[in-house]
N, C-alpha and C positions, 0 to 999 in steps of 0.2 A: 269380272269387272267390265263392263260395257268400254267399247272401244273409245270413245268419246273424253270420256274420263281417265282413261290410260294415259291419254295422247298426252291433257293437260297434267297430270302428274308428273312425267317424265318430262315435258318441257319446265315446269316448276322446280323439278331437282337439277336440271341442269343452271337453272338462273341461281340458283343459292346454296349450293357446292361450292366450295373453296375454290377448284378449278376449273370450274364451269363457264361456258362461255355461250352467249346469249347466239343462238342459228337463225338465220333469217326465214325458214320454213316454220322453226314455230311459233305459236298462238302467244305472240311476248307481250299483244295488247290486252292482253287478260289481264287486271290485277288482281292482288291476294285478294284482298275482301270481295271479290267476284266469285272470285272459286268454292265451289259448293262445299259444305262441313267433312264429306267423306273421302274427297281429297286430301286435304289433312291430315285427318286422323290416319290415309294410305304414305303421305308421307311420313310422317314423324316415328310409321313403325320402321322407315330404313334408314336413319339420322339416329346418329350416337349424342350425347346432350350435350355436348359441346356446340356442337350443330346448333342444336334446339335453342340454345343458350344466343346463339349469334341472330339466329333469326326468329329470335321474341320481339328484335327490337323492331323489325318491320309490320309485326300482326299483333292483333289483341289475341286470336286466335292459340297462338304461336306460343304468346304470352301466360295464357292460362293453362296451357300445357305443362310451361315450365314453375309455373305455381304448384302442380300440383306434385312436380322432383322436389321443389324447395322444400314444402311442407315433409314430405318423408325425410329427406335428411336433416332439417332442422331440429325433427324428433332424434332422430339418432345422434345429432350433434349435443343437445341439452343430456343425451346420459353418457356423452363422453365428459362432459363440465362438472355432474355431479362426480367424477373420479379423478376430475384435474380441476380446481376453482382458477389456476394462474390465467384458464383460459379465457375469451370473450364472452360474456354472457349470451351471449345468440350471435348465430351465423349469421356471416354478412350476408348481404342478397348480392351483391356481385362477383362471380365468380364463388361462389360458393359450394363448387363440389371442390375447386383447390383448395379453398380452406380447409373442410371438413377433413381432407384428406392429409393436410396439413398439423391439422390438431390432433388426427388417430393417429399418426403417426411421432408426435409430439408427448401425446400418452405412452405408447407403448414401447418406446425408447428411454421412458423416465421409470419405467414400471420394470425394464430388463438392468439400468442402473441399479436399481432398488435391489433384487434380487442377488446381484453380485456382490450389493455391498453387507445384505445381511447371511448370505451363504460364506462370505470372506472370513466377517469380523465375527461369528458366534459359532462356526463349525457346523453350521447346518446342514444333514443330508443332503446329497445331491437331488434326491426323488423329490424334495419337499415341495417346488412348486409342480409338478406334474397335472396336467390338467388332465376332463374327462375328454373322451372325443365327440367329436358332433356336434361342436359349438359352431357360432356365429362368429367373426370379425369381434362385433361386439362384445357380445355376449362372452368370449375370450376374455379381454378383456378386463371387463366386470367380473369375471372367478377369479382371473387371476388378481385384482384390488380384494377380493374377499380373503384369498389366501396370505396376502401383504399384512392385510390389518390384524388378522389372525396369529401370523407370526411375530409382530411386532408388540400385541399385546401376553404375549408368550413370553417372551422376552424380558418385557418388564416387569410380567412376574415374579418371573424367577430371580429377579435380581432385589428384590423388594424384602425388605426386614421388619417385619411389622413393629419389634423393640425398637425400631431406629427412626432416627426425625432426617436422615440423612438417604437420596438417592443420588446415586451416582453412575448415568448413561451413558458417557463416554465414548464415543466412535462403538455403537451398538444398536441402533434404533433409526429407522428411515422415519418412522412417523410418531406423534405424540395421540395414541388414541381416545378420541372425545369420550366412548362407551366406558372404557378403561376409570375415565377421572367420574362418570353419574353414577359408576356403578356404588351399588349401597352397602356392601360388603367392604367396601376401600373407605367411603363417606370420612369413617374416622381418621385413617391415615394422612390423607390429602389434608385431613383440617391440619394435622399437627404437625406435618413436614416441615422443615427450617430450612435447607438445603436441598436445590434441586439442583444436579449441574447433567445436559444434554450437549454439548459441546461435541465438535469437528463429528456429526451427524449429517446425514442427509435429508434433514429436516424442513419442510418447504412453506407447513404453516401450523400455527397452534389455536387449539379451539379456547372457545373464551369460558370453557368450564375449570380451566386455571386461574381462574380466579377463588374457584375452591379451596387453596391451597394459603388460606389466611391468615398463616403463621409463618410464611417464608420469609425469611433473612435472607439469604445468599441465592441467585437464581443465573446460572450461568449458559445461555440458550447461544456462544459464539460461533462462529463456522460451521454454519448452516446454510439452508438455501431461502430463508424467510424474504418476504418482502414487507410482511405487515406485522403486527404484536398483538393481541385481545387490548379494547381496552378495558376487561375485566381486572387485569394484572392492579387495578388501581384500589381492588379489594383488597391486595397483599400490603396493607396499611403496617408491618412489621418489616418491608423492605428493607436492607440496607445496602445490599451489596448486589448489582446490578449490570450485566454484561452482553451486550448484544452485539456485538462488534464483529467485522467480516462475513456479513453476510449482506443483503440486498434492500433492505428497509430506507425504504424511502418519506416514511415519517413516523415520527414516536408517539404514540397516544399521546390523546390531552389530556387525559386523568391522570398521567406519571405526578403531576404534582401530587395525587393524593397519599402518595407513598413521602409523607412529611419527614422520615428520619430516614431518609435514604442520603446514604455517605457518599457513595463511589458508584458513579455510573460510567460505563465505557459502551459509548454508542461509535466507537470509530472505524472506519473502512466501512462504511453504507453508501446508497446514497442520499442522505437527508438534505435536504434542503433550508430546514431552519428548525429551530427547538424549541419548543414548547412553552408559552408563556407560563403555563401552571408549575413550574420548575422554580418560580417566587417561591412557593409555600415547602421547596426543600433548604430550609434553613440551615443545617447542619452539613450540608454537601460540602464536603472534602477534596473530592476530587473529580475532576471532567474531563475525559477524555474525548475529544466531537473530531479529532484529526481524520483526514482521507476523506471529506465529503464533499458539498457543494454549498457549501452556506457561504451566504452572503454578507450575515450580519450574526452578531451573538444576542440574544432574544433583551430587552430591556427592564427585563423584569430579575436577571440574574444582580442586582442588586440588591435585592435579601439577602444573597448565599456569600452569607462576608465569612463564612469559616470554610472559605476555599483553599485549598491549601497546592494543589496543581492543578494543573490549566491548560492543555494540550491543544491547541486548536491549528496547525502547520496543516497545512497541503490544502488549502480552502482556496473560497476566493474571496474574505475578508476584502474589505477595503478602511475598513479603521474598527480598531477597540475604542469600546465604552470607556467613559471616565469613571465610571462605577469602578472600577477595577482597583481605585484607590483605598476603598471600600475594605476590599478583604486585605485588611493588613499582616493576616498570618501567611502569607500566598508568597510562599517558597521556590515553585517552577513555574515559569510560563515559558512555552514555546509557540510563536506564532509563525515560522518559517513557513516559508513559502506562500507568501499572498500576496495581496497590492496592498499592503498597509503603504502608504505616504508620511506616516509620522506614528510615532507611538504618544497614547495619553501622557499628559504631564502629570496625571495626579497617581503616576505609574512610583513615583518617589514618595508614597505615601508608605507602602510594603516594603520595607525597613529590613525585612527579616529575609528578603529575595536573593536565591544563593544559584538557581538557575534561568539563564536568560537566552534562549534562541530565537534571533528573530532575523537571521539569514533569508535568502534570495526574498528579498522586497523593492521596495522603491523609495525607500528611506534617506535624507538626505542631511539627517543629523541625529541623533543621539537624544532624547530630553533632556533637560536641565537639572531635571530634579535626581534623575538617576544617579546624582552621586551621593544622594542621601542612603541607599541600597550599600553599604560596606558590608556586606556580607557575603556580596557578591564571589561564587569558586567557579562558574564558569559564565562566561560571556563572548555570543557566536551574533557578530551583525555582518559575517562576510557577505559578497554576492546582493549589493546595493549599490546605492550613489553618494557616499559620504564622502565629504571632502576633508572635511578636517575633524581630530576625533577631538571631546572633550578634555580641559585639563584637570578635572574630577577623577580621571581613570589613577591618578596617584592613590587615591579616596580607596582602592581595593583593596587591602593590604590580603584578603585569603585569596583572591584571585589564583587558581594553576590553570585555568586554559582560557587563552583568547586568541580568537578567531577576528581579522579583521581583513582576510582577502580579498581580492576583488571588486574594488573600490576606486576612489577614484582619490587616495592620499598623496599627496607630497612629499609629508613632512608626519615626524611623529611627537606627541606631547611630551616635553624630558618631565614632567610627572609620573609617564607611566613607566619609569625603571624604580619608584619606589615599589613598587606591586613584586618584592622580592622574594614570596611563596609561588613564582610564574613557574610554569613546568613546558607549558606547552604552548611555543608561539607562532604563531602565523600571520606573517604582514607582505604574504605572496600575492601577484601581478594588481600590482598596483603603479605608481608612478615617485617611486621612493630613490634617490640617490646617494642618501648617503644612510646611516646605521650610526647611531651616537658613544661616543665611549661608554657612556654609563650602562650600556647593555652586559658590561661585567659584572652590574650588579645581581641580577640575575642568578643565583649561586644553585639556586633547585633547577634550573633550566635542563632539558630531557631533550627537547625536541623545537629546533628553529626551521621556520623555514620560511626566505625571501625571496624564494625566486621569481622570474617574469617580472623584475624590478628595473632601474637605471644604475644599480652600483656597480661601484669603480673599484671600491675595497669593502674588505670588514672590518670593523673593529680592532685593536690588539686584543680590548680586555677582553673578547671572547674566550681566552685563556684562560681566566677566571671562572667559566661555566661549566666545571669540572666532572658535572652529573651528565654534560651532552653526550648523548648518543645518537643522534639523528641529526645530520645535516646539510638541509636541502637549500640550497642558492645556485641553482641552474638559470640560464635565458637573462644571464645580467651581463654586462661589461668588465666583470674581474679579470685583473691581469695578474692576480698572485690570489695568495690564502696567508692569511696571517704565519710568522712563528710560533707563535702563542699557541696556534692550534694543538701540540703536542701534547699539552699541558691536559688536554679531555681524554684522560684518558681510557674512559669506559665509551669512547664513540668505536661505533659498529658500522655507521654506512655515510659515507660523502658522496651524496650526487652534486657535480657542478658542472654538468653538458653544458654546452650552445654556451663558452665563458672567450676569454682571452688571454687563458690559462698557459705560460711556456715550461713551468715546472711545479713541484710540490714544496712543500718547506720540509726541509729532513727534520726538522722535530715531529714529522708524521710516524716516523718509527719506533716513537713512545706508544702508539697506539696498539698495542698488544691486542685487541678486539677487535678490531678493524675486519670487518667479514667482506667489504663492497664498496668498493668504489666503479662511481660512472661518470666518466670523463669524457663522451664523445663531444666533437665537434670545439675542440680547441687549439692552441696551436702549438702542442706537446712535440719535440722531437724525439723525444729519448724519456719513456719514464723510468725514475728512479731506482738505481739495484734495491735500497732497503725494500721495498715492494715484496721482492722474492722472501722474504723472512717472516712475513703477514701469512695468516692465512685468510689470504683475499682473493675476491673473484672480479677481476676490472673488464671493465667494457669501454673501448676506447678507439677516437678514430682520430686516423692521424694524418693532416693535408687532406679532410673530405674523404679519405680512403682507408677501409678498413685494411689494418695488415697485421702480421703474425705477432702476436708477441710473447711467443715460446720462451724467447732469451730473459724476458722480465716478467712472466708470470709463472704464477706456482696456482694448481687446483687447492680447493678449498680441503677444509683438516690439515695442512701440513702436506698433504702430497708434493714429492719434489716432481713427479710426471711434468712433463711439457705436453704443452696444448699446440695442434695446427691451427694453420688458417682457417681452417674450416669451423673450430672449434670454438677459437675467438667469435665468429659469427654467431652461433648458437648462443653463444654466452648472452653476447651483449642483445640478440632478440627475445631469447628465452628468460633464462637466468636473470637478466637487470628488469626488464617490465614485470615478471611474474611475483619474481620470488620478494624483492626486495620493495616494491612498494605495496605488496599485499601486506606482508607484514608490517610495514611501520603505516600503512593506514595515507601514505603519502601519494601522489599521483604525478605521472608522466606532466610533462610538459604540456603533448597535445590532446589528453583529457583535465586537464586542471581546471577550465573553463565552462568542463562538460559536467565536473560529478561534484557533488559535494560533499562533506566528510558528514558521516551519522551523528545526528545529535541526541540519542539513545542512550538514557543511563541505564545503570543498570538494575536488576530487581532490587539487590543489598542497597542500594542510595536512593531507591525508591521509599523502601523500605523506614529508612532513616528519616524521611521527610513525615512518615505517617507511621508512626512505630503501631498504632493497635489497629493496620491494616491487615486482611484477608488477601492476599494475593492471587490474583485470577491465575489459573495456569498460561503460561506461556502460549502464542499461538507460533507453530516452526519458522514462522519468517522471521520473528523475534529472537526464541531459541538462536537462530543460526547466527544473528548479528551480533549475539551476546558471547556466543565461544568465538568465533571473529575478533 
């Protein structure tokens, strides 16, 4: 290299080096586009591309260099997409060997998934993905998606009944292969399948030769990793029964309408954004489940589908229901919890036949009017709003057993609603309520009360009368006693009345032969009562702000006469009172009652009963688990 030219290359690498610093001896009045072609081409062979990548932007020179890295891994980035489509269609041009690097490694972390999850679930040899040696990065890769598909369609083979219109994949399949549904040896099968179910799979997208399969009735593709659907699925014009829920889909084909007898769709736990105007022409739809997404509105066209029968739409960001709703007069459950509804439709008193109603944490600031034409009403949840005063319709419910009406902003309660005397289950907790009306004796099925985070001062006598109570929660109020009467329940199991102004018990508490729990802290008890030791009860109890022993008046649970220390007593009341005793009755602490809400999940059997000649999706485990809960 001619000396001349050294000099200026090396003063060039020192100018655009990361840590380079410009020396008054060299030639720094040179610029780039001065400098002759074969300078360049001397620098760029001792610059790694990152380099090359910084200083494109000062030369054209520099620039076409790095055109010509782009173009090679742009090629290699398009046959990473042909094995992943989630990816970007083409490489960005900025910074673009970190993407690349980014998305191979985004491949082959979803490719080493895949392999676990079908050497797991089907007993595959260990050897089975073993590659040859002397591959590429690449080309890795790409065998290793050759041996996935292979496997996968192996798989579905085997499991394949040619007499049967029924398949069932079930946590066994990473992918649905396209080759598998063209092939012409199967052609027949696919037409006449009825039942396809792929559920809690590793499934990430399905090709649109499923629409071959033009005799499906029941197609259950849940808990997967899908983002999109074919809209071929709109050839399955036998549709009925339709599930795509917990997985990633961000919108439902617009051909779904063409499936015109489709009953039961469960699009919930995606993210959709809105649903499909073509869902007019499912007239016969039954049932919707659109809960856990991100809609904003429910589409205006669901005004055809008047033989809706439940209606699930909770955890959205609704801001009102259609009046169309009045429409479907057979429409048994709506739950629309959790959204910014401001008011519910009034032609919501049209559906006569409405026996479940959730429409918890909103912004609601009264009740309709017409809703007391709904006497069918068995459950009603408007806790966790701004209602001030409730309707005096609520008499109007005579099947009513559970209402929810916490966290509110009540006074005062309608003496209408102690005609609702099939009540089981009440809740008129932290609200702004002082006093509890005699007629609460009416109440004869009552299970489960609970007012606490109120202003009362007392309860009721006739609570005595509520003979089926077992659960009785009025903590964080003003009590300075517990009725006599109390005795008289005598299948109650647990009294929480912490944070009260409580000095003793009423001795007709030792009627209560069930009594598993009492929790009494933070009242002004000196001395609790010997019958206690005769319970088999577990108490939790602080006395002057200070926990202290109470060996001398407690007995362990079953009958043990053992005495408990200090220490013991602790435990209790941190372990044993939050754990045991408000998991079970479904009841909450003091200082989550504001935080949680109770589930408004029925269960499969009352599902059931709403739609007797339904198909029932299988359970997905977060359900399962709420349902033995």
């Amino acid at each position: 290299m001619p000396k001349a030219i050294k000099q200026r290359k090396n003063a060039a690498i020192r100018i655009f080096t990361k840590n380079g610093k410009k020396e008054k001896a060299a030639p720094a009045a040179i610029s780039l586009e001065e400098l002759p072609l074969e300078v360049f081409q001397h620098i760029t062979s001792y610059l790694d591309l990152k380099n090359l990548e910084r200083m494109s932007l000062t030369s054209k020179i520099f620039q076409d260099k790095i055109n010509i890295h782009y173009k090679t891994y742009a090629r290699l980035y398009q046959r990473l997409y042909q094995l992943e489509p989630s990816l970007l269609p083409t490489l960005p041009t900025t910074n673009f060997l970190k993407a690349y690097h980014e998305a191979f490694h985004k491949v082959k972390t979803i490719q080493e998934a895949e392999i676990r999850f079908l050497t797991k679930n089907n007993s595959l040899p260990a050897n089975s993905f073993v590659l040859t040696e002397n591959l590429t990065e690449i080309e890795h890769l790409e065998e290793q998606d050759r041996k996935l598909e292979e496997a996968n369609i192996n798989i579905i083979k085997r499991n394949i009944d040619p007499a049967s219109t029924t398949l069932n994949l079930t946590n066994k399949i990473t992918r649905f292969p396209k080759p598998l549904l063209e092939a012409n040896e199967y052609a027949n099968y696919w037409k006449n399948l009825e039942q396809l179910c792929i559920e809690n799979n590793k499934i990430r997208s399905l090709p649109e030769s499923l629409g071959n399969c033009t005799a499906l009735q029941y197609f259950n593709c849940s808990e997967n990793q899908l983002k999109a659907l074919p809209e071929s699925l709109a050839n399955c014009a036998a549709l009925q029964d339709f599930n795509c829920c917990l997985n990633q889909i961000e919108a439902l084909p617009k051909s779904l309408g063409n499936c015109r007898v489709l009953k039961r769709l469960f699009c919930n736990n995606n993210q959709l954004k809105a649903l499909p105007e073509s869902l007019s022409n499912c007239r016969v739809l039954k049932r919707l489940f659109c809960n856990d997404n991100q809609l904003k509105a429910l589409p205006t066209s669901l005004d055809n589908c008047t033989a809706l029968t439940l209606l699930v739409c909770d955890n959205n960001k609704l801001e009102s229901l259609p009046e169309y709703l009045g429409n479907c007069r057979v429409l048994k459950l709506l739950n629309c919890s959790n959204n910014q509804l401001k008011a519910l439709p009034e032609s919501l008193g049209n559906c006569t036949v409405l026996k479940y109603l959730f429409c918890n944490e909103n912004q609601l600031k009264a009740l309709p009017k017409s809703l007391g034409n709904c006497t069918a009403l068995k459950r009603l949840n408007c806790s966790d709003n701004q209602i001030e005063a409730l309707p005096e319709y609520l008499g109007n419910f005579k099947a009513l057993k559970v209402f929810d009406c916490r966290d509110n902003k009540l006074k005062t309660l309608p003496e209408s609603l102690w005609n609702c005397t099939a009540l089981e289950d009440f809740n008129c907790g932290s609200n702004q309520l002082k006093a509890l009306p005699e007629s609460l004796g009416n109440f004869k099925a009552l299970s489960e009360l609970c007012c606490s985070n109120n202003q009362l001062k007392a309860l009721p006598t006739s609570l005595g009368n509520c003979t089926a109570l077992t659960l009785l929660v009025c903590d964080n109020n003003k009590l300075e006693s517990l009725p006599d009467t109390l005795g008289n329940c005598t299948a109650l199991t647990h009294v929480l009345c912490a944070y009260n102004l409580l000095k003793t018990f009423p001795i007709s508490l030792q009627n209560c032969k069930s009594l598993r729990q009492v929790v009494c802290d933070d009242n002004k008890f000196e001395k609790l009562p010997d019958f206690l030791n005769n319970c088999h009860t577990i108490i939790s109890c602080n006395f002057n702000n200070q926990t202290q022993s109470l060996s001398e008046n407690m007995t362990k649970p079953m009958g043990q006469n053992a005495t408990a220390s200090a220490s013991d007593s602790q435990q209790l009341s941190i372990a044993n009172t939050s754990e045991q005793v408000f998991n079970t009755s479904n009841t909450l602490t003091p200082s989550h009652q504001a935080k949680k809400r109770r589930n408004n999940n029925i269960s499969a059997y009352e599902i059931q009963q709403l739609d007797e000649n339904a198909i029932l999706p299988s359970e997905t485990k977060r359900k399962r688990e709420t349902s033995k809960k």
